[in-house]
C-alpha positions, 0 to 999 in steps of 0.5 A, spaced: 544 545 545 539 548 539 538 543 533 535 544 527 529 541 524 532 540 517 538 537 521 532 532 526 528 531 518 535 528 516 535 524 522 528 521 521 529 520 512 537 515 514 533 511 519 526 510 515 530 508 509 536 505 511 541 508 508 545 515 506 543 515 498 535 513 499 534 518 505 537 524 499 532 522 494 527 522 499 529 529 502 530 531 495 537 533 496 544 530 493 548 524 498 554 528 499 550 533 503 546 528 506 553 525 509 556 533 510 550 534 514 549 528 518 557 528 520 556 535 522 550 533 526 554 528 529 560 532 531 556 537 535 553 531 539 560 527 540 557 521 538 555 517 532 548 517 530 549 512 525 555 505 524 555 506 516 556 499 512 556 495 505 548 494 506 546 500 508 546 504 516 544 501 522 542 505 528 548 506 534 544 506 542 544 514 542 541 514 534 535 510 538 535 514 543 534 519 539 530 517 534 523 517 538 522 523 539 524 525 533 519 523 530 514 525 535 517 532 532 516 530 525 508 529 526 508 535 529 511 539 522 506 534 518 501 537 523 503 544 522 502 543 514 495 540 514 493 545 520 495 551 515 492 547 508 486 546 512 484 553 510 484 552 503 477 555 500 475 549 495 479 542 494 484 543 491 492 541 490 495 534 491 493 529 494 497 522 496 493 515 496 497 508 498 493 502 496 496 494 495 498 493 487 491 489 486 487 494 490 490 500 486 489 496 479 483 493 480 479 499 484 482 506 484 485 506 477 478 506 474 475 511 479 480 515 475 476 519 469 470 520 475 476 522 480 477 527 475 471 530 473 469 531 480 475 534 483 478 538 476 483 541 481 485 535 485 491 531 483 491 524 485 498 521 486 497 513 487 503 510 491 502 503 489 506 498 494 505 493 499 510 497 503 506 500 510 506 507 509 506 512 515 500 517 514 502 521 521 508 523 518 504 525 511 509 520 507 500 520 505 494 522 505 489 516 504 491 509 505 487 503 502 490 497 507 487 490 508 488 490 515 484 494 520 486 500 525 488 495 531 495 499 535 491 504 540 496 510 538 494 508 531 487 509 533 487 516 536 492 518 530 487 515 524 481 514 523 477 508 519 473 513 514 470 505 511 471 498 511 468 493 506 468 486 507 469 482 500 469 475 498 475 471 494 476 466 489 480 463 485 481 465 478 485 463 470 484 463 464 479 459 460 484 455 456 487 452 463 481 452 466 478 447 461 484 442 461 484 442 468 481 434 470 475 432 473 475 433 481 481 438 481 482 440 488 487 445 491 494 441 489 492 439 482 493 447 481 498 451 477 499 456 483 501 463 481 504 467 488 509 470 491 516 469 491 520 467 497 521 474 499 515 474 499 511 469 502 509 472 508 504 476 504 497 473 502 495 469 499 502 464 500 501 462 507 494 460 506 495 457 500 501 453 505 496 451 510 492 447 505 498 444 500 503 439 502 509 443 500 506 448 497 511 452 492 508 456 486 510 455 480 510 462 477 512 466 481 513 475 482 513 481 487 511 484 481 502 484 482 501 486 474 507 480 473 503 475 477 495 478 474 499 477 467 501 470 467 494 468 469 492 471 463 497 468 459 495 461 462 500 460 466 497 458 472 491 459 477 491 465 482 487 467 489 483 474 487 480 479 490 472 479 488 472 487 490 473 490 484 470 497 482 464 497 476 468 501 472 474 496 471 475 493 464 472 486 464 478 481 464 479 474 460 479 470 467 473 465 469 474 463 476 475 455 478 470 451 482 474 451 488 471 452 496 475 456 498 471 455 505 470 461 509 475 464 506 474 472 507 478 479 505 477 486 508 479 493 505 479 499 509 479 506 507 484 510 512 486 516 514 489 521 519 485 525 522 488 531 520 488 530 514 482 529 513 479 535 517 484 538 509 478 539 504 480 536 498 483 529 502 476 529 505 472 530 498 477 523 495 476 521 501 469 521 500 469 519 493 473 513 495 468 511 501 462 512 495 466 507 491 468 501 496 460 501 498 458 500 490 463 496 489 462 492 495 455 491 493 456 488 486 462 484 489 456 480 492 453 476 488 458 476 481 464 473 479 470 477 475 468 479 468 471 477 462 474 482 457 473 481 450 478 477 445 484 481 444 
């Protein structure tokens, strides 16, 4: 039995994004079509790959059978795709970078105008989202991820182009910070965090381990939602101190409060295709550049203050 690619890359998109509507947005393409295809596929196997319903597609005991070497077989076509892009004679095209919603507004956003001006031919798509992105798959190029490369296959696949090691804080405005008591520790804060749905994410379970029935009292899966309430006064937040030198200076002061050995880590990630491509290796470079300064700066600084608005 011959199945075609496009109808295996069908298959990936419904399982990855769980559900009809999403893998046709991913695929570019309409969600009749993505039904028509995938019914025909089904039909030519005799068997369902997938048990549709209200909230989306579930896998059946062939689809996850299946599924495995389908996606060997989609790093291969993304590895066809690199090999032949590698042969570009100066950077030049897009280039894809997933980074958490902090790091791109605090790092790469700043890097933008230099990012530009050193690359006229490079157009950088930021991917902004706490969500893990596949870069064997090429859904990106670059990733900026606050966990290092531990899975062995992840570690032949990617490699770690650079990591910085970086302090945090704890961080408000100054009208809160003037109001807050003598002596004030962890629990006397208003706590600006995750919501529930998200609360596996840092810094709430830290926040958790150290405060008694912890909650914030704002909360958003929103980063910029939560980094604006601070700055309205609503509360205290736990940021990163590794910032680019080219950020604006920001209203917030941080707090006396110990945080103990309380570190972060960045790493700069790549597949190591991707980056044998000429322009994913010149950001990529660029990037590592940046994290080195930034690193340094973090070390002995706290974030600046913006000017009044």
């Amino acid at each position: 039995m011959h199945i075609p690619w496009s109808d295996v890359e069908l298959l990936v998109a419904i399982a990855d994004r769980g559900s009809l509507s999403k893998a046709a947005a991913a695929l570019a393409i309409t969600q009749p079509t993505v039904s028509r295809r995938l019914a025909a596929l089904e039909a030519s196997l005799g068997e369902p790959l997938f048990v549709r319903g209200v909230e989306g597609t579930t896998l059946t005991a062939l689809g996850e059978r299946v599924l495995e070497p389908a996606r060997r077989m989609a790093e291969c076509a993304s590895e066809v795709v690199r090999t032949a892009a590698a042969a570009e004679v100066r950077p030049r095209g897009v280039v894809r970078l997933t980074a958490p919603p902090g790091v791109a507004f605090d790092f790469v956003a700043p890097m933008a105008s230099e990012l530009r001006r050193a690359l006229p031919e490079v157009e950088l798509e930021v991917v902004s989202t706490i969500d893990y992105i596949d870069l064997t798959r090429r859904d990106a190029d670059l990733a900026l991820r606050v966990q290092p490369l531990s899975r062995p296959d992840a570690r032949r696949a990617l490699v770690a182009v650079a990591s910085v090691e970086h302090g945090v804080g704890v961080f408000a405005s100054e009208a809160y910070a003037k109001a807050l008591p003598r002596g004030y520790g962890l629990a006397d804060l208003t706590w600006i965090a995750w919501p529930a749905s998200h609360a596996h994410l840092p810094p709430n379970p830290q926040l958790a381990a150290r405060i008694p029935g912890f909650r914030p009292a704002f909360a958003s899966d929103d980063f910029l939602v939560q980094l604006l309430a601070a700055e309205a006064g609503a509360g205290a937040i736990i940021l990163g101190k590794l910032r680019s030198p080219r950020a604006l200076p920001t209203p917030l002061v941080e707090l006396a409060i110990d945080l103990g050995p309380l570190r972060s880590t960045l790493h700069l990630v790549g597949s190591r295709a991707a980056l044998a491509i000429p322009r994913v290796r010149a950001v990529a470079d660029l990037l590592a550049a940046e994290l080195e300064v930034a690193a340094k700066a973090s070390k002995a600084s706290v974030r600046p203050r913006r000017a009044q608005r």
